[in-house]
C-alpha positions in Angstrom: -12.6 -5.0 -16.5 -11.3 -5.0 -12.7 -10.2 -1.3 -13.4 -13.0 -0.1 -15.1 -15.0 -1.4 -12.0 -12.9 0.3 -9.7 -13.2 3.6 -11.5 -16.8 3.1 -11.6 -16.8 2.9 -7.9 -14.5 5.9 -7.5 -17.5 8.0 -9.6 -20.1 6.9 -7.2 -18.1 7.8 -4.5 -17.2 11.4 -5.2 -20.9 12.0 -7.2 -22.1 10.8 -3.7 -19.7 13.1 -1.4 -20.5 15.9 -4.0 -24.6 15.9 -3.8 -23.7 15.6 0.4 -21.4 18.8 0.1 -24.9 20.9 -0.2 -26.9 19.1 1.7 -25.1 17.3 4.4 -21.7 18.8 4.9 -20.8 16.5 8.2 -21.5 12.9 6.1 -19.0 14.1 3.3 -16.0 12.4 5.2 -17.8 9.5 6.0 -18.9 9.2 2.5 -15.0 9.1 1.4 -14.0 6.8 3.9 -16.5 4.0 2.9 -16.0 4.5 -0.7 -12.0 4.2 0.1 -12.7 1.2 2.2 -14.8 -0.5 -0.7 -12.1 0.2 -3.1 -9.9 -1.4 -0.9 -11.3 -4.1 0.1 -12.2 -4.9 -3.6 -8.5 -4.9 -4.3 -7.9 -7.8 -2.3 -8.9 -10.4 -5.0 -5.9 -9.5 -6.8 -3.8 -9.4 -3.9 -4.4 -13.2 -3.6 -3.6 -13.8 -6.5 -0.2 -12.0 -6.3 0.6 -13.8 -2.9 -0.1 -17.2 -4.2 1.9 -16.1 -6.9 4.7 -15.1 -4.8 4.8 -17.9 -2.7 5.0 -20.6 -5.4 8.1 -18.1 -7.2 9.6 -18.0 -3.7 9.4 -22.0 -3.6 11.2 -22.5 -7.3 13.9 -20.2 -6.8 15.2 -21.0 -3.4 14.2 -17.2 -2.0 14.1 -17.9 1.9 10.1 -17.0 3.5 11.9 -13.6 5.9 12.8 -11.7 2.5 9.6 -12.6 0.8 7.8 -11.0 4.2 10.0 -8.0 4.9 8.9 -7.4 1.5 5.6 -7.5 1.8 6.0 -5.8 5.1 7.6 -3.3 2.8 4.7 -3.0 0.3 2.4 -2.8 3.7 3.6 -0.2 5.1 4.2 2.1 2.0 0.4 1.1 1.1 -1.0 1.9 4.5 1.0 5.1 5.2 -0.2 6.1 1.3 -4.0 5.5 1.8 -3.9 7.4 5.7 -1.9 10.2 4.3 -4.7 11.1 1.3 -7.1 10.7 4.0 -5.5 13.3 6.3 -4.8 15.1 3.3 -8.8 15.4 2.2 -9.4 16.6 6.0 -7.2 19.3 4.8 -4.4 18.2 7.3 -1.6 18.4 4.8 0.9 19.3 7.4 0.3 16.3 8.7 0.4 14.2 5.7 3.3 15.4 4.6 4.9 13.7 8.0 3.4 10.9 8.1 4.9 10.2 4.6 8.8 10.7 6.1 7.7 9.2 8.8 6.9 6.0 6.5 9.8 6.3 4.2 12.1 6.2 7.6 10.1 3.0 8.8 10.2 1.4 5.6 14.3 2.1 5.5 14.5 0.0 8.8 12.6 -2.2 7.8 14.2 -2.7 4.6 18.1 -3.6 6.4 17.7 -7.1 6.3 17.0 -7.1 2.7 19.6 -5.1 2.0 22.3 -6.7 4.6 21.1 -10.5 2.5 22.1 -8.2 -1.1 25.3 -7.4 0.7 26.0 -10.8 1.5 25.8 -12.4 -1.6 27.3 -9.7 -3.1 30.5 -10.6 -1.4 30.0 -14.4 -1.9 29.9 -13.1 -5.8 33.3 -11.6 -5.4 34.9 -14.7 -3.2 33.8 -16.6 -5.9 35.5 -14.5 -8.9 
């Protein structure tokens, strides 16, 4: 139901920036924007759900609090970078969006060391055991 709903809103949205295209060229932007920001704010119910999800996983298996927020830091960034770049892209800036997309897969790499230096380190606990 949740994407059915969603959809539903995505239909307004573009029926609404398509009626403004002939009429009020200027308000088509705005019109995308607010329709974006519903959508997205309308995802957050489930995002609640999938941190209190997370957090009671993270507190059965041991998984320390810094992996489960670089993570989501993670996640973060590659959502936020996403939505701006098809933003920028719809303003016809694809240039633009096409860096601000490296530009995110280069943050999200740094950001993504610790993770990977933690998988390194048991790794090698794993072999001292063997």
């Amino acid at each position: 139901m949740f994407v059915f709903q969603l959809c539903c809103i995505a239909v307004i949205t573009a029926a609404c920036a398509f009626i403004l295209k002939s009429h009020k060229s200027e308000l088509v932007p705005l019109c995308l924007t607010a329709g974006g920001i519903i959508m997205f704010l309308f995802a957050f119910d489930y995002l609640s759900q999938c941190v209190e999800f997370l957090k009671s996983f993270s507190e059965t298996t041991g998984i320390r609090n810094e992996a489960i927020r670089v993570i989501f830091k993670i996640i973060g960034i590659g959502f936020l970078i996403e939505l701006t770049a098809s933003s920028v892209k719809d303003l016809g800036f694809e240039g633009i969006a096409d860096k601000l997309i490296l530009c995110g897969k280069i943050i999200i790499f740094v950001v993504a060391i610790p993770v990977l230096s933690s998988a390194y380190q048991i790794i090698l606990n794993l072999i001292k055991l063997a």
